[in-house]
N, C-alpha and C positions, 0 to 999 in steps of 0.2 A: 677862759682858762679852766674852769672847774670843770668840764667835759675830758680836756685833756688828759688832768690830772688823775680823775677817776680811774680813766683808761690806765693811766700808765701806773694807780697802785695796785690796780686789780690784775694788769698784768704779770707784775711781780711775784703777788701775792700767788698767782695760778703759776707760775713759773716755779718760787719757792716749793710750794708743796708736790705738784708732777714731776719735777727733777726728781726729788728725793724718792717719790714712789715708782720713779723707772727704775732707779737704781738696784731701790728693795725687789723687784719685779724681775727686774736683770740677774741680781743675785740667785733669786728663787730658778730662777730658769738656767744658769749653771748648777746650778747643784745638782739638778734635774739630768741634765748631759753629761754629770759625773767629769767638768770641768776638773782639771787639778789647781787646788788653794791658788799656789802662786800666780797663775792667769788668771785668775777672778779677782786677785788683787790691783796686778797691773791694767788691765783692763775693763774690767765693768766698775772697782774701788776709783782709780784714777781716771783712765777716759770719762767714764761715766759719768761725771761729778761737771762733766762740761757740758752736757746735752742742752742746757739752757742755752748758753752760749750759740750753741749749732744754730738752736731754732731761731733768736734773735738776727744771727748772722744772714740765714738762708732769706727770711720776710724782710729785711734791712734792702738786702742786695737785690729782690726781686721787686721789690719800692724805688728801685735807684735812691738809695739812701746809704751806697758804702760806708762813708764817713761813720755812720752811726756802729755800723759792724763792726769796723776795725778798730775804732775807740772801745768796744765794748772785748773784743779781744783782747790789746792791750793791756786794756784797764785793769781786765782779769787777770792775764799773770801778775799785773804788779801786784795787784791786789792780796793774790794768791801769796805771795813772798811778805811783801812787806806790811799787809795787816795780819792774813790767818795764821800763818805762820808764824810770826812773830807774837800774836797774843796767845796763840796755843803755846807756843815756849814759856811766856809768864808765868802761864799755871805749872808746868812743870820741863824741867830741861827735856828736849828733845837728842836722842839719841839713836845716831845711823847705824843699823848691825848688819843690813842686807845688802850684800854683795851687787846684787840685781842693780839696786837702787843707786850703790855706790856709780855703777858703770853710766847710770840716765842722767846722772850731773852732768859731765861730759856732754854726752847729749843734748840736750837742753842749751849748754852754750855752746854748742855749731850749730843748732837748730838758730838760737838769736843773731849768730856771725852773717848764717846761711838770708835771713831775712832783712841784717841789714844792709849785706848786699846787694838783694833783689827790688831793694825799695830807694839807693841812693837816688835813684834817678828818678824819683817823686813820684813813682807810677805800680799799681799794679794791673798787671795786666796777664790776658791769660798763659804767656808762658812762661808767666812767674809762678801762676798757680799752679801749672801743671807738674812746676819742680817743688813745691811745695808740697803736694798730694802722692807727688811719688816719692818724696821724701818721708812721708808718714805712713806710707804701704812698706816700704825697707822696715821703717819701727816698729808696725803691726807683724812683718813677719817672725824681725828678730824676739819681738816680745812672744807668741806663738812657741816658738823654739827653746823658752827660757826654761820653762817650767820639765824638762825631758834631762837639760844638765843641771837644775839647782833646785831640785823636788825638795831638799830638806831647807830651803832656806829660809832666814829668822821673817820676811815679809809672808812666805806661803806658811811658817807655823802661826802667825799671831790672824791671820786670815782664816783659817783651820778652828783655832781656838775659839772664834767669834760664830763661828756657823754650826747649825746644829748639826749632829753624827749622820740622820737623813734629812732628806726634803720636808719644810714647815708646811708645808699648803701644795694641791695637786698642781699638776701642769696645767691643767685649764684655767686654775685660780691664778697661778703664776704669770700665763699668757694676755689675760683678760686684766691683769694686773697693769703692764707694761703696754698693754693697746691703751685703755683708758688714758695712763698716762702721759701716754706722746699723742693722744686727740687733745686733752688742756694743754700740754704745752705749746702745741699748736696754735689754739687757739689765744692764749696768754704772751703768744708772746708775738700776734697781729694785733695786739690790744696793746701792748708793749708801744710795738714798734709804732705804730699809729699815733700814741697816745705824745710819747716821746718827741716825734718830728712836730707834731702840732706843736706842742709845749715848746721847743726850741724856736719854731717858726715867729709864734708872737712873742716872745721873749727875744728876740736877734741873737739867737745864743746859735754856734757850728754844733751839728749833727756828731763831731768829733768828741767835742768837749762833754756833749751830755753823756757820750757811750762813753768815756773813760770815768766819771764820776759816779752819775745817779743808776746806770744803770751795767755799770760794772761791781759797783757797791750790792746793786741791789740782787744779780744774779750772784755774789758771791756767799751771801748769807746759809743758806743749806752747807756747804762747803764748810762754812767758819763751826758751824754746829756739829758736822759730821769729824772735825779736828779733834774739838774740843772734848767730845764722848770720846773718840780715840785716846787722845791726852790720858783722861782718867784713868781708864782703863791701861794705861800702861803698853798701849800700842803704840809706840814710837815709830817706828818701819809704815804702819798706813797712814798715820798723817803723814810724813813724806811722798808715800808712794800717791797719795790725792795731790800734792802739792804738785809734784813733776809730772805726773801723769797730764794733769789736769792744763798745765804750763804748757808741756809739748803737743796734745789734742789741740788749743788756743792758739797757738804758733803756725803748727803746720796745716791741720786742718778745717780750722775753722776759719784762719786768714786765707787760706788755699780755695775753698767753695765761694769765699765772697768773690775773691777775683773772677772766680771761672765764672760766673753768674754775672757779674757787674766790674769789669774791668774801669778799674777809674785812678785820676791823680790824688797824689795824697797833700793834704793839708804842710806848709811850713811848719806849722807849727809842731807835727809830728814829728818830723825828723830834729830839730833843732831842742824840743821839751820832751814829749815823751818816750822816743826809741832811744837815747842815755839814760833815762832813768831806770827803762825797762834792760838796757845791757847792763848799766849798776848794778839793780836787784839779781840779775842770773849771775852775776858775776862772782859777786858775796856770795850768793848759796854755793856755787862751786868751789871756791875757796874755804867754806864752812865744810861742805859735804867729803872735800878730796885731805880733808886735815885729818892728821894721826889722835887717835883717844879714842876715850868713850864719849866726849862729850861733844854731841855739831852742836847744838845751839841752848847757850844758856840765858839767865836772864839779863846781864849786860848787853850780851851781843842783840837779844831781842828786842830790848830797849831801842838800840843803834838803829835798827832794822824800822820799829814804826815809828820813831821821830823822823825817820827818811824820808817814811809814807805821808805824815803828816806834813812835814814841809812843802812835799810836792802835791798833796792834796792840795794844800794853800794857796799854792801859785796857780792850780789847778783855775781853786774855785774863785781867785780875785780876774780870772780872764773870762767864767762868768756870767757877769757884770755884763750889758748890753751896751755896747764900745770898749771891751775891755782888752781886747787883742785878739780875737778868734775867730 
């Protein structure tokens, strides 16, 4: 076991840090292209914040290891909702101003409607993924398109605020930034994925169960840090737009590539434990996000949100247990 484990902290641990540096990488490299603020919030701030996820998903899938993908997709949106979100609220109320973002709640629950239809039938397969992929090419475009009608809006001013007036560091340092990064993560997350299936193997634990707990926990960590500096800082609109962003990349594209790669049946226990928990959690946030005020999420409602996580973490983790239901 202690071969496993190594592997699978050290993957995290290389996964933690290379995410965050494609990000910073990614950033530098729009600023560079003279990107406008609000696409570089919607999509390198949000998409971006999932590239862990991708590379886990893509080494999962090409291991014939789906289960471990799709639990780690999962796991991350709930994750995304009912931990980051909700402890970043603790610290200070979270408030929606951006139009943009108002319209991606929505989103996000057709995007969940759209997936629990293509999965009743216990199976992904590849022409589920292929509606999954072309479903997240429609949101790639409309997101593209945004920034042309909503240049002044409060997600592109608080993204604006945060970057500097020009480019921090040249394009080559920028380029050489975001290569590096996606070689560790690469490589972090075959050390991941390897480390993970052993550990489950001799433990009798589903490939399911570990990718919605140890290593949806564990890829979501950069994300709960990159909230939380948000929080502070009084950017309300970016940790949203990481949460949905990040939500709907998990959904459409990173459950869309495992398919296409490794078409397989989905676990019982998926359908019956984790996809209600995960249409709850999108649920509540539409409900939060599509509400009149200034206020989407204070700290009651946050409270409600990770006693959620935690209850379902519990059940999560008493199945486990080797004979525990999985």
């Amino acid at each position: 076991m202690l071969l496993p484990i190594a592997a699978l902290l050290a993957g995290l641990l290389m996964l933690a840090w290379s995410g965050e540096q494609f990000v910073l990488g990614a950033r530098a490299l729009a600023r560079h292209g003279r990107m406008p603020p609000l696409l570089v919030g919607l999509v390198v701030v949000g998409f971006g914040h999932s590239v862990p996820e991708l590379a886990v998903a893509i080494w999962s899938a090409w291991l014939e290891r789906p289960g471990l993908a799709l639990g780690n997709a999962w796991g991350a949106h709930i994750v995304n909702i009912g931990l980051i979100l909700a402890v970043t609220a603790l610290l200070a109320p979270v408030r929606l101003r951006s139009q943009v973002l108002r319209r991606e709640a929505p989103m996000l629950l057709a995007a969940t409607a759209l997936t629990a239809v293509l999965v009743a039938d216990s199976t992904l397969s590849r022409a589920d993924a292929f509606v999954l992929l072309a479903a997240m090419g429609a949101l790639l475009v409309w997101t593209v398109r945004q920034p042309r009608r909503h240049a002044d809006d409060a997600l592109a001013r608080e993204i604006a605020a945060n970057d500097a007036p020009a480019p921090t560091r040249s394009l080559g340092a920028a380029l050489l930034q975001s290569l590096v990064a996606a070689a560790v993560l690469a490589g972090g997350s075959a050390l991941l994925v390897w480390g993970t299936a052993a550990a489950a193997w001799l433990l009798g634990i589903s490939d399911l169960a570990m990718g919605l707990s140890v290593i949806a926990l564990g890829c979501a960590l950069p994300e709960l840090a990159a909230c939380v500096a948000a929080a502070r800082q009084g950017d309300d609109d970016v940790v949203l737009g990481t949460v949905l962003g990040a939500a709907l990349f998990n959904l459409l594209a990173v459950v869309g590539l495992t398919a296409a790669i490794a078409p397989a049946d989905i676990e019982p226990q998926a359908l019956t434990r984790d996809l209600p928990v995960l249409a709850g959690m999108t649920l509540a946030l539409f409900v939060l996000a599509r509400r009149r005020g200034e206020g989407l999420l204070r700290r009651p409602e946050a409270l409600t949100l990770l006693f959620a996580y935690g209850a379902y973490l519990a059940w999560l983790l008493a199945t486990l247990v080797p004979g525990g239901g999985t």
